[in-house]
VOLUMRO-533714 format. One line per field, with one value per residue (C-alpha): x, y negated, z; residue in three letters; residue number from 0. Coordinates in pm, 1 decimal, decimal comma. Layout:
// residues N
u	[X | ...]
v	[Y | ...]
w	[Z | ...]
residuo	[Ala | ...]
num	[NUM | ...]
This chain:
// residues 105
u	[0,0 | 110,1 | 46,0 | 88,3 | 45,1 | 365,8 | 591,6 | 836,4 | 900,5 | 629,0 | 769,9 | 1117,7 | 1048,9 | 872,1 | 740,6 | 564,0 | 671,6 | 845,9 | 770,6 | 515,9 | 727,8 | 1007,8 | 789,5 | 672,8 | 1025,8 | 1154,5 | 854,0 | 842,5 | 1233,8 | 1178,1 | 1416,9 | 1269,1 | 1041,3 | 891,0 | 776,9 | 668,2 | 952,5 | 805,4 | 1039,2 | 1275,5 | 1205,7 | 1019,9 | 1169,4 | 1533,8 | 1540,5 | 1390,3 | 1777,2 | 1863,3 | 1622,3 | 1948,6 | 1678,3 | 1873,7 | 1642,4 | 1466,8 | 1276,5 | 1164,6 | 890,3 | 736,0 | 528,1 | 737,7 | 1084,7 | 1201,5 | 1127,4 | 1309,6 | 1627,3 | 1606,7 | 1588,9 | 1871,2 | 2025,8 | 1909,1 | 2057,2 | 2417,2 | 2452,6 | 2343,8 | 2651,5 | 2897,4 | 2881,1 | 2993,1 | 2716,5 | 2805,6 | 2841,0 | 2467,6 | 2355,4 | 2481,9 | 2397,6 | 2052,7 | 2048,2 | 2001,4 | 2296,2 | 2503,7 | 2726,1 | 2864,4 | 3009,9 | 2676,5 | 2842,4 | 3177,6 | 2952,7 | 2753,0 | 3099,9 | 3160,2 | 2802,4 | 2813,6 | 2536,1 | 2412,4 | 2197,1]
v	[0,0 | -357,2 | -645,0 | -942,9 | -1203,8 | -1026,1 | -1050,0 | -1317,9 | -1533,0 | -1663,8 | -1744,1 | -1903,8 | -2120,3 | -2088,9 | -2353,3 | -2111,6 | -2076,0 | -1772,0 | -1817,0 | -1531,1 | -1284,7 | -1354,2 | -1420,4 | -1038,5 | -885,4 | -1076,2 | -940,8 | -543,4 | -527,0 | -252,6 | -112,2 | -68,9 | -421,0 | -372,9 | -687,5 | -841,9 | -970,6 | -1302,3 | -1555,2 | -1443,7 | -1717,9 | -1544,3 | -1210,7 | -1303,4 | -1478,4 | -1141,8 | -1023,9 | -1196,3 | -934,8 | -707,0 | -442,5 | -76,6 | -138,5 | -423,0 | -356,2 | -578,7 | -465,0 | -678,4 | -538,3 | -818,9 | -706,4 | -1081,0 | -1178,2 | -870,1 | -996,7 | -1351,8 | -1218,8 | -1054,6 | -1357,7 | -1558,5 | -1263,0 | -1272,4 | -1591,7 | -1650,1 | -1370,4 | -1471,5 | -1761,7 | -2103,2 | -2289,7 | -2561,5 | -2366,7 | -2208,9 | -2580,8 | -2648,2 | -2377,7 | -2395,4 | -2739,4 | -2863,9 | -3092,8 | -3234,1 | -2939,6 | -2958,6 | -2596,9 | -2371,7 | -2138,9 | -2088,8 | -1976,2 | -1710,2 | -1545,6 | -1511,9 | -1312,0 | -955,8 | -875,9 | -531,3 | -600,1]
w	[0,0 | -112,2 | 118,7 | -99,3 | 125,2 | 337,2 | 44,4 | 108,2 | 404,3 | 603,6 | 929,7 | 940,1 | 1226,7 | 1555,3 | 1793,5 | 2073,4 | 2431,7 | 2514,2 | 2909,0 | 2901,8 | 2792,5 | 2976,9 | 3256,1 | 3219,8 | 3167,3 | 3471,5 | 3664,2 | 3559,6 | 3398,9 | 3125,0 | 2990,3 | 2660,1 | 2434,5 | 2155,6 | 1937,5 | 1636,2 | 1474,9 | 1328,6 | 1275,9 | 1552,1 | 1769,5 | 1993,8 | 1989,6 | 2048,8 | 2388,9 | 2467,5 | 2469,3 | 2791,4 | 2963,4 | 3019,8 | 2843,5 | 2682,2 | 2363,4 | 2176,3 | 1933,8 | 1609,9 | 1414,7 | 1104,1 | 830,3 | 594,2 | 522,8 | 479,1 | 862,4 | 941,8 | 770,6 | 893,9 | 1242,6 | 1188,4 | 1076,0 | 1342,4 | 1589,2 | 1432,6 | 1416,7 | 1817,7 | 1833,6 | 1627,9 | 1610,6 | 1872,4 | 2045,9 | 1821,5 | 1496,9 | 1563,9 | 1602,9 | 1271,8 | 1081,9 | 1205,3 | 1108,3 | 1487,8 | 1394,2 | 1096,3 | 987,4 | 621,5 | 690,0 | 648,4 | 376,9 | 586,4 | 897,0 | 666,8 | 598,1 | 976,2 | 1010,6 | 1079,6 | 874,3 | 806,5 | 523,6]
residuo	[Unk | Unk | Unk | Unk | Unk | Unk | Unk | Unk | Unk | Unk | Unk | Unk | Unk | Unk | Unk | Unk | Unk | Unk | Unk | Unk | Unk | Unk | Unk | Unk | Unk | Unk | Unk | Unk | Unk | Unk | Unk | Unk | Unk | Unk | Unk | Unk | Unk | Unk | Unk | Unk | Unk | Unk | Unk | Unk | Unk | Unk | Unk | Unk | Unk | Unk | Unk | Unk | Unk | Unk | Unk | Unk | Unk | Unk | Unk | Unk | Unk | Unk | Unk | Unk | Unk | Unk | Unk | Unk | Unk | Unk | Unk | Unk | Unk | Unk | Unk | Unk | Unk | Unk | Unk | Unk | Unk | Unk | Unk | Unk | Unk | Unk | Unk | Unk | Unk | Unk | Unk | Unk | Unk | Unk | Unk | Unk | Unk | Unk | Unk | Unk | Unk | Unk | Unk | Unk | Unk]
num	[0 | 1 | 2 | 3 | 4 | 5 | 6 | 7 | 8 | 9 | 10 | 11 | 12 | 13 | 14 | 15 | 16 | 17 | 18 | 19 | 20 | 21 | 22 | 23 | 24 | 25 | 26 | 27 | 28 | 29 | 30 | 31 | 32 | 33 | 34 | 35 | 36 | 37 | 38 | 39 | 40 | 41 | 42 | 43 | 44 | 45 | 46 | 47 | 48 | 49 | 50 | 51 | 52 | 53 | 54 | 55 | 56 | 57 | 58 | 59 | 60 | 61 | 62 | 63 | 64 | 65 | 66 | 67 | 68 | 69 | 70 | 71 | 72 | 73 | 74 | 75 | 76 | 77 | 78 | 79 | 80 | 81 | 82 | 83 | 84 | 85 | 86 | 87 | 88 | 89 | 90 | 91 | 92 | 93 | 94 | 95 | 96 | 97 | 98 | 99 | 100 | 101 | 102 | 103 | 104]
């Protein structure tokens, strides 16, 4: 089955509070989250939970990779380089970062 509408990026930015979540992982600590992937904005802060496993599922292959992205560049890149290359601040480096991402696909 073909979802259409899930064909290409739909989420690449994310403006919701992530305070219930991590007000739920602080309260019950599970080892194992499972979430929808989105844009990654909500799912990521879910990595300071000290959790075994997280979990990103997305029926749109695109939000998967720009999770992905967003995740590798949180860890390989410099507080200041991720401001940059998210465009958070004037960076005329963006290409340069990509090469330092660990990406698996």
């Amino acid at each position: 089955m073909t979802y259409k509408y899930f064909s290409g990026l739909k989420y690449t930015l994310a403006n919701e509070d992530t305070a219930l979540e991590l007000a739920l992982v602080k309260k019950f600590s599970p080892q194992v989250i499972v979430t929808v992937t989105g844009s990654g904005s909500r799912a990521i802060p879910l990595v300071v939970s000290h959790c075994k496993k997280l979990f990103c599922l997305d029926i749109n292959q695109a939000q998967l990779f720009l999770c992905e992205l967003r995740l590798r560049s949180y860890l390989d890149l410099t507080h200041e380089e991720f401001l940059g290359f998210w465009g958070y601040q004037a960076f005329n480096f963006r290409s340069e970062l990509f090469k330092k991402l660990k990406l698996e696909h």
